[in-house]
KOLZAVO-482580 format. One record per residue (C-alpha): residue in three letters; x, y, z; residue number from 1. Coordinates in nm, 4 decimals. Example, Ala and Ser with C-alpha at 12.3 -4.5 7.8 and 13.67 -1.06 7.14 Angstrom:
residues 2
<r><resn>ALA</resn><c1>1.2300</c1><c2>-0.4500</c2><c3>0.7800</c3><resi>1</resi></r>
<r><resn>SER</resn><c1>1.3670</c1><c2>-0.1060</c2><c3>0.7140</c3><resi>2</resi></r>
***
This chain:
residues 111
<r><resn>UNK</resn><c1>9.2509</c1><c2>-0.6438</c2><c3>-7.6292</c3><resi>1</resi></r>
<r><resn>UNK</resn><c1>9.2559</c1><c2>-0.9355</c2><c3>-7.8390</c3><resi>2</resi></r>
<r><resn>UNK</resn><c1>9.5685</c1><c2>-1.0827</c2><c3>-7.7414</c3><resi>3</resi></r>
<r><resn>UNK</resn><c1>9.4256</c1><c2>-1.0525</c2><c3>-7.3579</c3><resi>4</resi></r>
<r><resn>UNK</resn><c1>9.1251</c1><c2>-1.2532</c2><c3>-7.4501</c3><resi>5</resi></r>
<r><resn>UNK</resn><c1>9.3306</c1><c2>-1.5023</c2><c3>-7.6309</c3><resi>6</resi></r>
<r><resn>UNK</resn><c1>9.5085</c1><c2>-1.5693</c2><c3>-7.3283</c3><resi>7</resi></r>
<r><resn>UNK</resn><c1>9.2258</c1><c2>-1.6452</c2><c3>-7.1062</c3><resi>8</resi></r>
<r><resn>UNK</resn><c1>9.0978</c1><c2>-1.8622</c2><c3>-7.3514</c3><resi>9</resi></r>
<r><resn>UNK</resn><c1>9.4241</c1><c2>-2.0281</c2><c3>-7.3558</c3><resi>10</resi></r>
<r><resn>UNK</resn><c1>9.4114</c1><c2>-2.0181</c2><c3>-6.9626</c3><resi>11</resi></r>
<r><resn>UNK</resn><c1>9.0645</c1><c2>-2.1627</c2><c3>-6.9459</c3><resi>12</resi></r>
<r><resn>UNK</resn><c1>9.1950</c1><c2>-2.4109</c2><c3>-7.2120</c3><resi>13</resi></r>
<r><resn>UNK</resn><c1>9.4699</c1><c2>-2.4933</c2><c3>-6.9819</c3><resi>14</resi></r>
<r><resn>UNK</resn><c1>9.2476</c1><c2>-2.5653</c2><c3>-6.6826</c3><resi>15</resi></r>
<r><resn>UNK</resn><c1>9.0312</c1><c2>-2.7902</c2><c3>-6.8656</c3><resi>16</resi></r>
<r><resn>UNK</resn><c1>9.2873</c1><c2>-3.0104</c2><c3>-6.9598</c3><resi>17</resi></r>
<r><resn>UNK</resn><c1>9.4228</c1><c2>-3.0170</c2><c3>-6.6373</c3><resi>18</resi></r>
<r><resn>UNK</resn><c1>9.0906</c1><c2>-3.1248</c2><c3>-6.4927</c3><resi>19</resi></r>
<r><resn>UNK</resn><c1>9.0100</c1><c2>-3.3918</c2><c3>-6.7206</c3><resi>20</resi></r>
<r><resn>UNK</resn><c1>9.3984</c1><c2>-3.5341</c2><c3>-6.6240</c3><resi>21</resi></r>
<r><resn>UNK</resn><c1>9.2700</c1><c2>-3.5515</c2><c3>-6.2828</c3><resi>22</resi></r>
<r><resn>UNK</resn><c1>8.9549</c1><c2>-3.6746</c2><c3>-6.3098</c3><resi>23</resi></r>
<r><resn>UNK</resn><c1>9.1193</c1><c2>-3.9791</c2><c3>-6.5385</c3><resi>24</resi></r>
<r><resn>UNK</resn><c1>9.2497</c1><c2>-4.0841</c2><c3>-6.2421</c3><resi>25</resi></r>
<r><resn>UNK</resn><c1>8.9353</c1><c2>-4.1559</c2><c3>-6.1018</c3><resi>26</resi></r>
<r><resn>UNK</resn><c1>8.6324</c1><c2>-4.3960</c2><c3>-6.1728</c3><resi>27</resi></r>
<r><resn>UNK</resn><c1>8.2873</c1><c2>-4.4392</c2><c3>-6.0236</c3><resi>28</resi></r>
<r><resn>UNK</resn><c1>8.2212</c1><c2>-4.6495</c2><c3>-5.6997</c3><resi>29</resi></r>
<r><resn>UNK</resn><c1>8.0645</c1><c2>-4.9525</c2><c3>-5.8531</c3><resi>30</resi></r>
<r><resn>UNK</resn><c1>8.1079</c1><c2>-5.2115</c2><c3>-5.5582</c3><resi>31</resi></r>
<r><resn>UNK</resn><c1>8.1556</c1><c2>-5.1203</c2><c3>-5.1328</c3><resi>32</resi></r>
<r><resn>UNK</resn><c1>8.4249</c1><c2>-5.3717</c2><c3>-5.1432</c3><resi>33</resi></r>
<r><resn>UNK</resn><c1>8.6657</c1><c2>-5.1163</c2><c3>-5.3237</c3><resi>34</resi></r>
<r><resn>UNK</resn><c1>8.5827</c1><c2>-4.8906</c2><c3>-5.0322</c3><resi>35</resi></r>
<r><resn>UNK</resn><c1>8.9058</c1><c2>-4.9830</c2><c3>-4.8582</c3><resi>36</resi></r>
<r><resn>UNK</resn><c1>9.0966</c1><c2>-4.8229</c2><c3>-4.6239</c3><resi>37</resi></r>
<r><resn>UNK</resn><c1>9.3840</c1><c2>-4.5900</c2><c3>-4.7720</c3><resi>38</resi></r>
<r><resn>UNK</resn><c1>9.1500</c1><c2>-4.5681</c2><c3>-5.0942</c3><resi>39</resi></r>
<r><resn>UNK</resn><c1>9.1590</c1><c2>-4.1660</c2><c3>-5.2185</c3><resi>40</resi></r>
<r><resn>UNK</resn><c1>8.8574</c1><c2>-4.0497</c2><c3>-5.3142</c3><resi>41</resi></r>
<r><resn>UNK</resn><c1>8.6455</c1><c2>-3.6977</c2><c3>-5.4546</c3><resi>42</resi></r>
<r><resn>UNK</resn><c1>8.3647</c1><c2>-3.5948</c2><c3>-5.4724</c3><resi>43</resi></r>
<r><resn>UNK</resn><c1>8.2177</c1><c2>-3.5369</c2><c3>-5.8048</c3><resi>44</resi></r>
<r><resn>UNK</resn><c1>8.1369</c1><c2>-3.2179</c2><c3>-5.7966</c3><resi>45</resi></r>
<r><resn>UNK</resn><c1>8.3804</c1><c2>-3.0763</c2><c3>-5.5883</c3><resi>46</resi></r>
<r><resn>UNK</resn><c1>8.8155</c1><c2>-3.1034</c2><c3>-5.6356</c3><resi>47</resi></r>
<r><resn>UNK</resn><c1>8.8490</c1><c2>-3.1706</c2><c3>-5.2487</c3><resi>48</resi></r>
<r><resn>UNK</resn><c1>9.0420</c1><c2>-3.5218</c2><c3>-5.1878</c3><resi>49</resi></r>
<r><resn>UNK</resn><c1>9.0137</c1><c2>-3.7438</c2><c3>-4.9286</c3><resi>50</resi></r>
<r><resn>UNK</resn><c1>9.1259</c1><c2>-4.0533</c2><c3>-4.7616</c3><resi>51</resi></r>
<r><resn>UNK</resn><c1>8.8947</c1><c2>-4.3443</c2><c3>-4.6576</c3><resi>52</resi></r>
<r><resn>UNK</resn><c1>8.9638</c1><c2>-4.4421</c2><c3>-4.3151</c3><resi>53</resi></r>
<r><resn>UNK</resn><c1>8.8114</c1><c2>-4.7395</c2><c3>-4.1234</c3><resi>54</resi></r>
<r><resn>UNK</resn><c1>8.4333</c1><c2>-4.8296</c2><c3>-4.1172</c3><resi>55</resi></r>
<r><resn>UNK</resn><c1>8.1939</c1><c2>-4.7635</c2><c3>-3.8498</c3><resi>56</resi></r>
<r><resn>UNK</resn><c1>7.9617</c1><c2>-4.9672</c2><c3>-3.7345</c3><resi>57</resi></r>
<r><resn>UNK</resn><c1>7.8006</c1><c2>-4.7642</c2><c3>-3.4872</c3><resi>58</resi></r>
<r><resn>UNK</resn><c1>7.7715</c1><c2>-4.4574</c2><c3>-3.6898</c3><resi>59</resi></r>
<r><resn>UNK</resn><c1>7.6879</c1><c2>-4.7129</c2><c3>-4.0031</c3><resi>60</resi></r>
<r><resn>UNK</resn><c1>7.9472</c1><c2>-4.5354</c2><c3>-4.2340</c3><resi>61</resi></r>
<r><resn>UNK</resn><c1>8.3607</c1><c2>-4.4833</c2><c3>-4.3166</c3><resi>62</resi></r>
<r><resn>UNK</resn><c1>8.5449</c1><c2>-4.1927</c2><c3>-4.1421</c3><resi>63</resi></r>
<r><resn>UNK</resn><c1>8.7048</c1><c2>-3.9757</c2><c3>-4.4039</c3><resi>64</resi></r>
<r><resn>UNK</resn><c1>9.0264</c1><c2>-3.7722</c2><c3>-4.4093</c3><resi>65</resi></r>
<r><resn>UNK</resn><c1>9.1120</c1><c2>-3.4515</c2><c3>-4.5914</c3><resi>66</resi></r>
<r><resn>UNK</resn><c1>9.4244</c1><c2>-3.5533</c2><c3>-4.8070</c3><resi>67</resi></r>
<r><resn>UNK</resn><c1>9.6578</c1><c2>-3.3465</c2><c3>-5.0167</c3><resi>68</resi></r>
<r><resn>UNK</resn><c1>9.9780</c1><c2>-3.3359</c2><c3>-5.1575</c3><resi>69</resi></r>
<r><resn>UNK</resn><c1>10.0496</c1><c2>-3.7011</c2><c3>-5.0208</c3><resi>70</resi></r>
<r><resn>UNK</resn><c1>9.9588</c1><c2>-3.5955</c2><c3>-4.6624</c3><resi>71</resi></r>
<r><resn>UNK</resn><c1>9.6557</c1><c2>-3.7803</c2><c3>-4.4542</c3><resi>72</resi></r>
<r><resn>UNK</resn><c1>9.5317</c1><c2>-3.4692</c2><c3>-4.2227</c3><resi>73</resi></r>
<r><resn>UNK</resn><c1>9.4306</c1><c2>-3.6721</c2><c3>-3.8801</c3><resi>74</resi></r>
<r><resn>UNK</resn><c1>9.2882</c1><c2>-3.3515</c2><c3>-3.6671</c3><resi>75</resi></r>
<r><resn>UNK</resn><c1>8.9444</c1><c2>-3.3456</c2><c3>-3.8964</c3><resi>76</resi></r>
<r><resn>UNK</resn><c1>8.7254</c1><c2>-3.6098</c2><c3>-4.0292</c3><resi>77</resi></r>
<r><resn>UNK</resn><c1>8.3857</c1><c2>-3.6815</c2><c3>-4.1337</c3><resi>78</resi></r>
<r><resn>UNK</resn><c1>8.1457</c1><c2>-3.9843</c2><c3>-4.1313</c3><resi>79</resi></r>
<r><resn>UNK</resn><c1>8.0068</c1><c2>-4.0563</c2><c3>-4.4635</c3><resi>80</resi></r>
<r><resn>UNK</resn><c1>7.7665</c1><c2>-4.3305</c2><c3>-4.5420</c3><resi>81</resi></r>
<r><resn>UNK</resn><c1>7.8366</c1><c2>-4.6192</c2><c3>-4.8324</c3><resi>82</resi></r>
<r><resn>UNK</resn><c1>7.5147</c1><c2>-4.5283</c2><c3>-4.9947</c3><resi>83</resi></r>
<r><resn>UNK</resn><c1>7.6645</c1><c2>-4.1072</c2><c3>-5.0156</c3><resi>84</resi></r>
<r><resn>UNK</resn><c1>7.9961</c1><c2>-4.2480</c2><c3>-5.1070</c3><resi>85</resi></r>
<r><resn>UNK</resn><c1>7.8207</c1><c2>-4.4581</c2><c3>-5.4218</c3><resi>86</resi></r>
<r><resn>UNK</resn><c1>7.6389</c1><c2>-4.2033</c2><c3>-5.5544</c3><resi>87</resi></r>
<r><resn>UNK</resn><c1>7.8137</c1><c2>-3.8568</c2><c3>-5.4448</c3><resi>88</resi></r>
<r><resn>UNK</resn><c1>8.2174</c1><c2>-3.9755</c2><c3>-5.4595</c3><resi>89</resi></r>
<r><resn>UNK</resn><c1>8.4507</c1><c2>-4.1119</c2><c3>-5.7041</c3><resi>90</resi></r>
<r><resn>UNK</resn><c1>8.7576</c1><c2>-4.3546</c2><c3>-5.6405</c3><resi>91</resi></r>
<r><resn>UNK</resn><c1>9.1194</c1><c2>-4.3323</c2><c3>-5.7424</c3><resi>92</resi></r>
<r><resn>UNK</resn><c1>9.2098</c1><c2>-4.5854</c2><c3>-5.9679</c3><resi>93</resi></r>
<r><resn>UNK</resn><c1>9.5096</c1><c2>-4.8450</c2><c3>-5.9899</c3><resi>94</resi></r>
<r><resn>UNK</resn><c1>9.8341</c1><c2>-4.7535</c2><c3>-6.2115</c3><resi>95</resi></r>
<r><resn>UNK</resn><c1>9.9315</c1><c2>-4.9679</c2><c3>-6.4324</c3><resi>96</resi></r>
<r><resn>UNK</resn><c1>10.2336</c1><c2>-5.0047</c2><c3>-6.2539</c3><resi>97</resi></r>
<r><resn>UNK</resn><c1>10.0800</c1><c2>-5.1018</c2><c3>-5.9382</c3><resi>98</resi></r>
<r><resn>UNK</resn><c1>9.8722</c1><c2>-5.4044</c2><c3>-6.1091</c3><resi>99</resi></r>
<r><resn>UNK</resn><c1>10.1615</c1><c2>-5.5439</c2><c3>-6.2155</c3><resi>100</resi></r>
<r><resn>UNK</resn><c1>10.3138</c1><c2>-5.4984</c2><c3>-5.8670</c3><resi>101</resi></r>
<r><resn>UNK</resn><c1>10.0251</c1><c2>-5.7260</c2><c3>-5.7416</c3><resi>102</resi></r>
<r><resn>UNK</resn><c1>10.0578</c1><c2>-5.9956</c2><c3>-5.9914</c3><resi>103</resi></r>
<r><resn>UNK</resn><c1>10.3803</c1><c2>-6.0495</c2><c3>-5.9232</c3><resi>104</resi></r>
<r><resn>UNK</resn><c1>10.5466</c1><c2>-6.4237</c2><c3>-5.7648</c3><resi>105</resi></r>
<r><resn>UNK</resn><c1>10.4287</c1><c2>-6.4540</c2><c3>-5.3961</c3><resi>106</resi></r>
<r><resn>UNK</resn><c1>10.8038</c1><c2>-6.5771</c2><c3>-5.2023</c3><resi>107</resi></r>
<r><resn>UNK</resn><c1>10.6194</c1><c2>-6.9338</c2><c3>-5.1368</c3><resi>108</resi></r>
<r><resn>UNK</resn><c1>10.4665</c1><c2>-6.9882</c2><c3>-5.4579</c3><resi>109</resi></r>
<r><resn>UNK</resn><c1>10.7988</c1><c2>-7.1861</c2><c3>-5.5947</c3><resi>110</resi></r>
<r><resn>UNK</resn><c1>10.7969</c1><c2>-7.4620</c2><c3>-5.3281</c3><resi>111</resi></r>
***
C-alpha cells in the first residue's frame, strides 16, 4: 500500500514537472503586435494549443487553429478577439536559437 501511494506521488510529481516545462515555453501577451500569424498560443487555463491565423476585420478578431504535434488543423477554427487573447491566452516564446537566427548578416548588408 505504501509503495502504491509512493508511486502516484511520484506520478503526480512527474506531471508537474512536465507542466511547468511547457508552460516555460510560454509568456503573457503583453503587446497585439506579437499577435502574428504562425504565433502558437494556449490558453491559460486549459493545455489546448493553437495557431494564430490572419486577422479579421469584419469579425474584429484573429482566426485560430487547433495545432498539435507540429500539425496546423485547417477544417476547424475559431474567431477570438485581441482583448480575449490578452487576458485569456499565452504566447510561445522565441528559442534562443532562433534569436540568433534573426540577428544574423542580411546578404546586402556587406556592400
Amino acid at each position: 500500500m505504501i509503495f502504491s501511494r509512493g508511486l502516484v506521488n511520484i506520478c503526480v510529481i512527474d506531471r508537474l514537472k512536465n507542466n511547468n516545462i511547457k508552460n516555460d515555453r510560454f509568456e503573457s501577451i503583453i503587446d497585439a503586435y506579437q499577435l502574428v500569424e504562425g504565433a502558437i498560443i494556449k490558453g491559460k487555463e486549459q493545455e489546448e494549443l493553437f495557431e494564430v491565423g490572419e486577422y479579421d476585420p469584419e469579425k474584429k478578431g484573429y482566426t485560430v487553429f487547433p495545432f498539435e504535434d507540429g500539425v496546423k488543423f485547417y477544417d476547424f477554427s475559431i474567431v477570438i478577439s485581441e482583448d480575449e487573447l490578452m487576458d485569456n491566452y499565452l504566447i510561445e516564446t522565441k528559442k534562443d536559437d532562433e534569436e540568433d537566427d534573426a540577428d544574423d548578416e542580411l546578404p546586402g548588408d556587406g556592400i
